[in-house]
C-alpha positions as CSV (number, residue, x, y, z in Angstrom):
1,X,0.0,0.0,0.0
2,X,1.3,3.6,-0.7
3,X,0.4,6.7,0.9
4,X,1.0,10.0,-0.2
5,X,0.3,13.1,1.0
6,X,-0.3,16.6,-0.4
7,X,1.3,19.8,0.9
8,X,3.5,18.1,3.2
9,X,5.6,20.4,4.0
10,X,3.6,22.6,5.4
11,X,2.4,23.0,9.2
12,X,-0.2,20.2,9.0
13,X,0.6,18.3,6.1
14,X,4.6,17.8,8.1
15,X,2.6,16.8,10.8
16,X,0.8,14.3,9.2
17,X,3.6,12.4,7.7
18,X,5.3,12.6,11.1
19,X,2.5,10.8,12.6
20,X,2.7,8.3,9.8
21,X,6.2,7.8,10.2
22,X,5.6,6.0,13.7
23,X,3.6,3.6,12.4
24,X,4.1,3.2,8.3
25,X,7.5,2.0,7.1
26,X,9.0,5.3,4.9
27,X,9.1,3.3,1.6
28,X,5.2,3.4,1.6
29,X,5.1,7.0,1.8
30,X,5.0,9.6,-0.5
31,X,4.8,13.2,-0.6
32,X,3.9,15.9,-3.5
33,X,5.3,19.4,-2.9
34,X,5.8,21.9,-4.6
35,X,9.4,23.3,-3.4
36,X,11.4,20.1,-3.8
37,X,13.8,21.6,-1.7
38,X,12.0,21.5,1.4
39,X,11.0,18.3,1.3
40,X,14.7,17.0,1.5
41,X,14.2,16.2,5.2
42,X,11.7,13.7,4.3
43,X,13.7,12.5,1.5
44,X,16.6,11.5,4.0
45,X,14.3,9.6,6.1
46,X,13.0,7.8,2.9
47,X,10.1,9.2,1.7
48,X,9.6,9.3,-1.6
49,X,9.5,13.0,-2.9
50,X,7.3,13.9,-5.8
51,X,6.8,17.2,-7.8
52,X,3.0,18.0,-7.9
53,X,1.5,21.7,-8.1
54,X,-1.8,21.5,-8.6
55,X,-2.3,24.9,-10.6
56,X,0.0,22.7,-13.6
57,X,-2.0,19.5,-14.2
58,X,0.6,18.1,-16.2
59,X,2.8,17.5,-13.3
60,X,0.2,15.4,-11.1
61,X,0.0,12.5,-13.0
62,X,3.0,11.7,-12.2
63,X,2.6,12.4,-8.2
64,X,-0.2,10.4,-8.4
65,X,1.1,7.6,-10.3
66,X,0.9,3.9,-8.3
67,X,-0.9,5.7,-5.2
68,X,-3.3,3.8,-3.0
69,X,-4.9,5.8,-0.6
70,X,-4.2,9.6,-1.0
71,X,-4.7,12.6,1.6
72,X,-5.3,16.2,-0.4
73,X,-4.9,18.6,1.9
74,X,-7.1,22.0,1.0
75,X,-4.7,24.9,-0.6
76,X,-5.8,28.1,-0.2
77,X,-6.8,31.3,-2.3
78,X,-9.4,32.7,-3.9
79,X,-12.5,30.7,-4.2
80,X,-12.1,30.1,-8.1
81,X,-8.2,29.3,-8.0
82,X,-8.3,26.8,-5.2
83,X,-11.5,25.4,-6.9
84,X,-9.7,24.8,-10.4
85,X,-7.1,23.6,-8.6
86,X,-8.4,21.0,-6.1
87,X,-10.2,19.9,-10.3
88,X,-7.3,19.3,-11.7
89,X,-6.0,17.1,-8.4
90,X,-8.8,14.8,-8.1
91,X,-9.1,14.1,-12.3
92,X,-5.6,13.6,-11.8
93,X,-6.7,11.0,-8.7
94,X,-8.6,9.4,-10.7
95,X,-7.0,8.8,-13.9
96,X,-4.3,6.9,-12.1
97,X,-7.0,4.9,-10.4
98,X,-6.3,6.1,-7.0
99,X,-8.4,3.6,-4.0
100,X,-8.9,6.3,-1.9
101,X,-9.2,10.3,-0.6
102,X,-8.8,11.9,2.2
103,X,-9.6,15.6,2.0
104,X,-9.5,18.1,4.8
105,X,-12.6,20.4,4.5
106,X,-14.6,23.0,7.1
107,X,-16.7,22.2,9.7
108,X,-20.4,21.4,8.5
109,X,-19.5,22.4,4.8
110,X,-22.0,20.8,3.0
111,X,-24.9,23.5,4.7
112,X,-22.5,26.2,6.5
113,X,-23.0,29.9,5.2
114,X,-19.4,30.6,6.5
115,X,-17.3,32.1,3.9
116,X,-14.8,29.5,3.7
117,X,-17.9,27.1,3.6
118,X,-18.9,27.4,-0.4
119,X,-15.3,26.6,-1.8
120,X,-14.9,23.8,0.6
121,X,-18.3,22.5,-0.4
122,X,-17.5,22.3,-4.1
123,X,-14.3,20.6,-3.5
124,X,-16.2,17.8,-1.6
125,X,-18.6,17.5,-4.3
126,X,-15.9,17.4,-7.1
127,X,-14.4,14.3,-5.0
128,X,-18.1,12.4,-4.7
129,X,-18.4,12.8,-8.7
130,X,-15.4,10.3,-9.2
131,X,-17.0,7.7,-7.2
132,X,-13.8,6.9,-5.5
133,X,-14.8,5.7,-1.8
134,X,-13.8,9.1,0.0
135,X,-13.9,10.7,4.0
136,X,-14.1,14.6,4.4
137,X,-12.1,15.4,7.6
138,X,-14.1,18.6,8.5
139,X,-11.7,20.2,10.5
140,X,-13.5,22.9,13.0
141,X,-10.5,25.4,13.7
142,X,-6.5,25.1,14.5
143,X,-5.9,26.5,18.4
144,X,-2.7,27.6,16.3
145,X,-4.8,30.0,14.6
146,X,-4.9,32.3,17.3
147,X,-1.5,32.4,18.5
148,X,-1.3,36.3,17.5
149,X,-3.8,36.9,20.2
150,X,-2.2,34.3,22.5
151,X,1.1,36.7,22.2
152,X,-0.6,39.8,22.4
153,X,-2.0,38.8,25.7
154,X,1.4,37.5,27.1
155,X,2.8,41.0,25.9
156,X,0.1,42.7,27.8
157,X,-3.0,43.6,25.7
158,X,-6.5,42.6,26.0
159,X,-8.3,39.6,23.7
160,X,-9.8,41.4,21.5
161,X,-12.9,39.8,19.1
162,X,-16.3,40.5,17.3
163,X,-17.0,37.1,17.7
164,X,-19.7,37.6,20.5
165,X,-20.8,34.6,22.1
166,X,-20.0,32.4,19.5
167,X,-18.2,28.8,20.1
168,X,-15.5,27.2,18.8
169,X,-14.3,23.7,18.6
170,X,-10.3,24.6,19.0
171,X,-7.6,21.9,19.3
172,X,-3.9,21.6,18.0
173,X,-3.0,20.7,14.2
174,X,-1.2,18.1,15.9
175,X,-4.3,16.4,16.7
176,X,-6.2,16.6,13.4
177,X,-3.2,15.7,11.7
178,X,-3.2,12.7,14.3
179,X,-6.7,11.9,12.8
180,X,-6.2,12.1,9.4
181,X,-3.2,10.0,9.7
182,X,-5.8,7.7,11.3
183,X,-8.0,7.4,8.3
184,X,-5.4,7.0,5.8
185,X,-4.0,4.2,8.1
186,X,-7.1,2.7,9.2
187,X,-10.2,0.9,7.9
188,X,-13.7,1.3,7.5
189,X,-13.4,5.2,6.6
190,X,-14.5,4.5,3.1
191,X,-17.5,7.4,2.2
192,X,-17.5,8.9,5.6
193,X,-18.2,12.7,7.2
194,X,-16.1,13.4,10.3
195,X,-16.6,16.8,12.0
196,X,-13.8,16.9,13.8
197,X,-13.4,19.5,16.9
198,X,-12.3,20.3,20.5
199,X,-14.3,21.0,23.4
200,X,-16.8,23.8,22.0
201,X,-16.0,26.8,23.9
202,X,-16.7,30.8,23.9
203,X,-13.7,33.1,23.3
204,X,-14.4,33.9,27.3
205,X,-14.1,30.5,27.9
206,X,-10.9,30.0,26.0
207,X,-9.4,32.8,27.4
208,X,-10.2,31.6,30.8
209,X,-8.3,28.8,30.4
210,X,-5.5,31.0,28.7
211,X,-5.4,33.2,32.1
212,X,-5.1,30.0,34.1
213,X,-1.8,28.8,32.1
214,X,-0.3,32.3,32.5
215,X,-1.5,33.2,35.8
216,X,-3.3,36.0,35.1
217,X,-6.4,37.3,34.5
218,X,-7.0,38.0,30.5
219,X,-9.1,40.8,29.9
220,X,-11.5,40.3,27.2
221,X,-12.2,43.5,24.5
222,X,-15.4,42.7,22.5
223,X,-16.0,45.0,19.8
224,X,-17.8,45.0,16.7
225,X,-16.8,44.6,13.3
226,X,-15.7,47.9,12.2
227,X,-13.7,48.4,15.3
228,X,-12.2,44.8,15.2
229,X,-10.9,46.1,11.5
230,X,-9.7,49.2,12.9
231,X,-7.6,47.5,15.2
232,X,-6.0,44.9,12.9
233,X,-5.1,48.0,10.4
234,X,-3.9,50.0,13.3
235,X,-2.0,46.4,14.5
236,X,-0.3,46.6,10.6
237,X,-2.3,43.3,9.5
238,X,-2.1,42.8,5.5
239,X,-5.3,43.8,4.1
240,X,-5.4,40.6,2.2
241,X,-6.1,39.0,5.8
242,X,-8.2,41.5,7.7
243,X,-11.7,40.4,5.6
244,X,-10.4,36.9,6.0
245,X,-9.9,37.7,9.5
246,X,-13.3,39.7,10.3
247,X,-15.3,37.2,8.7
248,X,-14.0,34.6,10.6
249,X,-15.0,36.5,13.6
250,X,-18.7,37.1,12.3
251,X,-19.1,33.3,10.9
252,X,-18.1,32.5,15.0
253,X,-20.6,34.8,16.5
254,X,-23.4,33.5,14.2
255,X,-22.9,29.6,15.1
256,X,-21.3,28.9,12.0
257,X,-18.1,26.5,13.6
258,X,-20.3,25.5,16.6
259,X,-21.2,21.8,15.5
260,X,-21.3,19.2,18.5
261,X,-19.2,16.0,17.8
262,X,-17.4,13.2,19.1
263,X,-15.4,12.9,16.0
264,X,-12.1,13.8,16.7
265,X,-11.9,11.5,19.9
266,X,-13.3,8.9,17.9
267,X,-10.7,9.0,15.6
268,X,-7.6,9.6,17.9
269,X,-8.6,6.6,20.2
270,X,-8.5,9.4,23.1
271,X,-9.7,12.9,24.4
272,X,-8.3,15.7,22.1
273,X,-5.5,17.1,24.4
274,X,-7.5,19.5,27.2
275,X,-7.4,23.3,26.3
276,X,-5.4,24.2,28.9
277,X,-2.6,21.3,28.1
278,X,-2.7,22.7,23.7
279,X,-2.6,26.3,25.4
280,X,0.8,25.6,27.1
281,X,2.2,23.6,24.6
282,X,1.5,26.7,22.2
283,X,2.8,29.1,25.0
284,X,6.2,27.2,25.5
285,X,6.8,27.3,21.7
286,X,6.4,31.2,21.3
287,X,8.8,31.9,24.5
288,X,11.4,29.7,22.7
289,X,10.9,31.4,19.5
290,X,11.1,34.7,20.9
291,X,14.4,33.8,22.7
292,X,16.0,32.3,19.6
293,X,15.1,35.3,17.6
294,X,16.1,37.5,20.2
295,X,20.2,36.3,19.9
């Protein structure tokens, strides 16, 4: 059998093929990246190390070439890019008579009016044309995502959202990555939806627990959209990320990522790791960062 994994060099795609590594001999895996060069850690190990970009077609054919089960993890971009893109991977998928797909997606995709929601949506459906026996991994949203905030607190300012009293299932990449490498692993996933989450909490909530780990008490800012852009242009954000980033905040406060599910735990065998465990692991990293930058 032979696995191969798209993107893999980057956060969660690395993380992925990591957790393979503990369990899958190297000469079953394969990756396809698009900066060869990057991926000559995993070469070393043994991996095998293809060129695939899915904006050239012609190059996927042979990254797909002989593969069994195959995890495509989502690219991002504008809505049409990333949608001719993900195209051209899964014809690609199935012209070389790939078994199976993996595909990480957004929570509740299939009826979510969250932004990222229609893109993801026609990406799943593009996948269940082929026939190919498939599982959406509907990741909810990285705890990674919010290490910005996470540092802006340890430096002193408030947490400040518009996402009201939304909830959010937070957890690490490490353990979706731990999932998916699950599924691609495992049996029985064949034409399957997993929403996979954390413990659904409220930015109070999370923040809470935040306050806990650092021994302090976290102020909360809640402001509305207009002010939350403010901010992020007066915090020097790229405007190609402040609508990403407002939106995220309005699809939280309107329900759109809170979706209860045993999923995740389902698929890791155990609880995802407790907020206040992911919250230090994510703290410890940033203090070591900021000392090796600071010599």
């Amino acid at each position: 059998m032979k696995i191969l994994v798209t993107g893999a060099t980057g956060k969660l795609g690395l993380k992925v093929i990591e957790t393979l590594l503990k369990t899958v001999p190297a000469s079953q895996l394969a990756v396809s990246v698009r900066n060869l060069e990057k991926a000559e850690g995993l070469r070393a190990r043994g991996v095998e190390v293809r060129y695939g970009d899915f904006g050239q077609p012609e190059t996927l054919d042979s990254a797909f070439s002989g593969i069994d089960r195959l995890l495509i993890i989502s690219t991002v971009g504008d809505d049409e890019t990333v949608i001719r893109q993900h195209a051209n991977a899964v014809a690609a998928a199935q012209r070389n008579q790939v078994k199976f797909i993996a595909y990480t997606s957004v929570t509740n995709a299939s009826e979510s009016n969250l932004f990222l929601a229609p893109a993801h949506r026609a990406r799943e459906e593009a996948i269940l044309k082929t026939g190919i026996p498939n599982s959406f991994l509907r990741n909810n949203w990285y705890l990674e995502n919010e290490i910005g905030s996470i540092q802006g607190v340890m430096a002193g300012a408030p947490w400040i959202t518009s996402a009201g009293t939304g909830k959010v299932g937070w957890a690490l990449q490490q353990d979706y990555a731990e999932a998916a490498a699950n599924v691609l692993t495992g049996s029985g996933h064949n034409n399957t939806v997993y929403e996979l989450s954390g413990k659904l909490m409220t930015q109070e909530e999370l923040t809470s627990a935040l306050g806990t780990v650092l021994g302090k008490e976290v102020p909360v800012q809640q402001v509305d959209d207009a002010a939350y852009t403010d901010i992020l242009k007066g915090a020097e954000v790229p405007e190609t990320y402040i609508s990403m980033l407002v939106n995220m905040q309005k699809g939280i406060r309107d329900g759109e990522l809170e979706i209860p599910s045993n999923d995740l735990e389902i698929l890791l065998g155990r609880p995802s790791t407790p907020i206040k465990e992911a919250l230090s692991q994510i703290i410890t990293r940033s203090s070591k960062k900021n000392k090796f930058n600071q010599k």
